[in-house]
C-alpha positions as CSV (number, residue, x, y, z in Angstrom):
1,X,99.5,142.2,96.7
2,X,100.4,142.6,93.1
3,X,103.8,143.9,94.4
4,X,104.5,141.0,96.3
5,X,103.6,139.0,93.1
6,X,105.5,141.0,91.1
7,X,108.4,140.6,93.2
8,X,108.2,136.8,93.2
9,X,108.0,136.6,90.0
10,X,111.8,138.7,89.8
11,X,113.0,136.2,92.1
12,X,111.8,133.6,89.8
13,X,113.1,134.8,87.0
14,X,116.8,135.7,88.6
15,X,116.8,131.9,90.6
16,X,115.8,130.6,86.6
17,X,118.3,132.3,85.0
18,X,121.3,131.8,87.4
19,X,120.2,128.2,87.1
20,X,122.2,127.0,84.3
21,X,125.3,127.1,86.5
22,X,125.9,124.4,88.3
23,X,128.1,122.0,90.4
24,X,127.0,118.5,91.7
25,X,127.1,114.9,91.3
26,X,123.6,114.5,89.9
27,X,123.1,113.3,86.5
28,X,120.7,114.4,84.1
29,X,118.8,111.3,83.9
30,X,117.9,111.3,87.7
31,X,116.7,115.5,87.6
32,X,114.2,116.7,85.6
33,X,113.1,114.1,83.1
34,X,115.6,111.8,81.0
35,X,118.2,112.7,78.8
36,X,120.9,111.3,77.3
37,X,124.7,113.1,77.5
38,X,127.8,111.4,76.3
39,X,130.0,110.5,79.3
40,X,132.7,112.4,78.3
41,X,130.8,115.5,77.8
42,X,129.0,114.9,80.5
43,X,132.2,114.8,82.6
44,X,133.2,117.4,80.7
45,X,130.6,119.4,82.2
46,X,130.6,118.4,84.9
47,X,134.4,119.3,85.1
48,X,133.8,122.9,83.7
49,X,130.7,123.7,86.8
50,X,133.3,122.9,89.4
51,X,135.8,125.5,87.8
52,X,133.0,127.6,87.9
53,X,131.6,126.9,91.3
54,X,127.8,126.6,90.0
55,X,126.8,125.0,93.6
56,X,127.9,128.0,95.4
57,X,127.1,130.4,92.8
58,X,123.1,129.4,92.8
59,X,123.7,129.7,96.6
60,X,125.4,132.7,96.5
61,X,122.6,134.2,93.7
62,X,120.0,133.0,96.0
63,X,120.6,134.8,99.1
64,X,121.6,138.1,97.4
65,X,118.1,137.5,95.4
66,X,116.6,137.0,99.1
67,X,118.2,139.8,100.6
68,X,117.0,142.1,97.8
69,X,113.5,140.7,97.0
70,X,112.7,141.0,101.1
71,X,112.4,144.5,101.4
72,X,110.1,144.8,98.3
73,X,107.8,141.9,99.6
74,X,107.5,143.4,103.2
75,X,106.1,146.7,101.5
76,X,104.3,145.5,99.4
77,X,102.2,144.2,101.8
78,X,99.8,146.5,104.2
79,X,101.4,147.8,107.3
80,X,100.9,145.4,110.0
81,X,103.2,143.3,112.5
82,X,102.7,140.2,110.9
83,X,104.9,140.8,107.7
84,X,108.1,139.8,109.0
85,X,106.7,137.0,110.1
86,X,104.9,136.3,106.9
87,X,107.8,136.9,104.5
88,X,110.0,134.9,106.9
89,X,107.6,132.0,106.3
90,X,107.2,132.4,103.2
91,X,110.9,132.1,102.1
92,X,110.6,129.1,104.3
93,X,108.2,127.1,101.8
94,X,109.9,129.0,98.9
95,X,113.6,127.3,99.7
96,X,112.0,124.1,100.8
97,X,110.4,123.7,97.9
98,X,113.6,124.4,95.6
99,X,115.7,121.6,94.9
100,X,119.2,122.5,93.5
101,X,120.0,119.4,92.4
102,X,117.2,119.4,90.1
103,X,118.2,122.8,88.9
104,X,121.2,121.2,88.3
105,X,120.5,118.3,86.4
106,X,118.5,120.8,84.2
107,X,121.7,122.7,83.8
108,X,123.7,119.9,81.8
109,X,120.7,119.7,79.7
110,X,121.1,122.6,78.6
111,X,125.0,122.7,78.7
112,X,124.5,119.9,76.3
113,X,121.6,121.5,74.1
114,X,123.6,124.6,73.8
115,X,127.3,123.8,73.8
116,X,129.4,121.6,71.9
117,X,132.0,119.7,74.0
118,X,135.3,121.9,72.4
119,X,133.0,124.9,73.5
120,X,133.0,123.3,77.1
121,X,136.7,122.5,77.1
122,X,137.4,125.6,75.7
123,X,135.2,127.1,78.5
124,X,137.2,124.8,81.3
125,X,140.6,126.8,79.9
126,X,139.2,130.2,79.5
127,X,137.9,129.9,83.4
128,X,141.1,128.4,84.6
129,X,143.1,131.8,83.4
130,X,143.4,134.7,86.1
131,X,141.2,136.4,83.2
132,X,138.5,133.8,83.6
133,X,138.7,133.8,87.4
134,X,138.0,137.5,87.4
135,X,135.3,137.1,85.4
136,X,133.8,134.4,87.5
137,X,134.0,137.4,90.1
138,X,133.5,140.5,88.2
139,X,130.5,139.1,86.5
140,X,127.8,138.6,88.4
141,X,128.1,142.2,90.0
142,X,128.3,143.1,87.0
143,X,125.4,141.7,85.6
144,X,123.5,143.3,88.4
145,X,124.7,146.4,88.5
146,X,123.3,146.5,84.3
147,X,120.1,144.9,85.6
148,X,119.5,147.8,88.4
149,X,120.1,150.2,85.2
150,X,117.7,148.7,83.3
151,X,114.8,148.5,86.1
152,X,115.5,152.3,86.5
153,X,116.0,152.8,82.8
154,X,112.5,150.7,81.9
155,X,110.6,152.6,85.0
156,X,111.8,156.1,83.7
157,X,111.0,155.3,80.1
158,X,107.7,154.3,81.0
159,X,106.5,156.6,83.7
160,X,107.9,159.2,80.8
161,X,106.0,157.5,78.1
162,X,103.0,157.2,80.1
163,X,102.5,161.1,81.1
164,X,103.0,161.7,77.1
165,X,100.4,159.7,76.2
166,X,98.2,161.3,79.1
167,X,99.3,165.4,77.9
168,X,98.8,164.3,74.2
169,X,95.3,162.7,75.1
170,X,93.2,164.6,77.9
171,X,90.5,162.4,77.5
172,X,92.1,159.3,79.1
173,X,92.9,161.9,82.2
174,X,89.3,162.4,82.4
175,X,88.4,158.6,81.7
176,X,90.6,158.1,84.1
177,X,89.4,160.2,87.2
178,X,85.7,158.7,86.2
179,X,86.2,155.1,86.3
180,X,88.0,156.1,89.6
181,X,85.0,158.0,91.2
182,X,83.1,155.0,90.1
183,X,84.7,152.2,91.9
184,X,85.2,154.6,94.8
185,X,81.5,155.3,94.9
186,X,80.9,150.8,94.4
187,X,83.3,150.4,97.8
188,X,80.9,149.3,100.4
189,X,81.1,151.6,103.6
190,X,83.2,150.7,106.3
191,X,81.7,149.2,109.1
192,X,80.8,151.8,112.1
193,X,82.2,151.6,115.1
């Protein structure tokens, strides 16, 4: 179970951060709470998430983020012929419950909070270029091909880190192995059959 947590929270955290692309007719003020653009930036933002292709791309970044995060929820939970079924469901909920248009209107919030309106023309040129159109392909593989080296990076680092700390300090081995016996021994029997 703490897989299957773990791995929603990943799919969180790639749906939040692809979420300040994005490609719609909703204004801020009718998404997540109020907030006042200028018009012309606001078209101006608006102009440089259709360049982009922000709809599509959340779109896009959420089925890849499904077809990655399903494997890793279907183990994580106990063998059984229920967990298709379950993690089918589940993503059911999970995309009902999303609303793109909200993520949307969060996303010229934070155009706005972040970029002035030359940085958003200047944005609107740079992804009009064959150099910016690569990008807006190139990119995102990109981006998770350097993610997948991190994971493996972070897992190595730590699974090294971790059997340092345990050579350099037997007694944790031992403290270890204990507390282990213990909850072992405070598992109720299983029931006869």
């Amino acid at each position: 179970m703490k897989k299957f947590a773990a791995a929603l929270c990943v799919l969180c955290f790639i749906l939040s951060a692809k979420s300040s692309n994005a490609q719609t007719s909703v204004t801020p003020s009718e998404g997540i709470g109020a907030h006042a653009i200028d018009p012309a930036k606001e078209a101006d933002i608006r102009h440089l998430m259709e360049v982009v292709g922000t709809r599509k791309l959340m779109n896009d970044t959420l089925a890849l983020s499904e077809q990655n995060m399903r494997p890793v929820l279907i183990h994580s939970l106990p063998p059984g012929d229920y967990r298709d079924r379950l993690v089918d469901l589940f993503f059911q909920k999970f995309h009902a419950k999303l609303n793109l248009d909200d993520m949307i209107a969060q996303a010229f919030i934070a155009y706005d909070k972040y970029l002035s309106d030359d940085d958003i023309k200047g944005l609107i040129q740079f992804y009009q270029t064959p150099l910016g159109q690569k990008t807006l392909t190139v990119l995102p593989k990109l981006t998770a091909e350097l993610q997948g080296y991190g994971v493996k990076m972070g897992e190595k680092a730590g699974q090294d880190s971790m059997q340092e700390v345990l050579a350099e300090h037997p007694e944790f081995v031992t403290e270890i192995q204990e507390a282990a016996q213990k909850a072992r021994a405070n598992q109720p029997e299983p029931p006869q059959q």
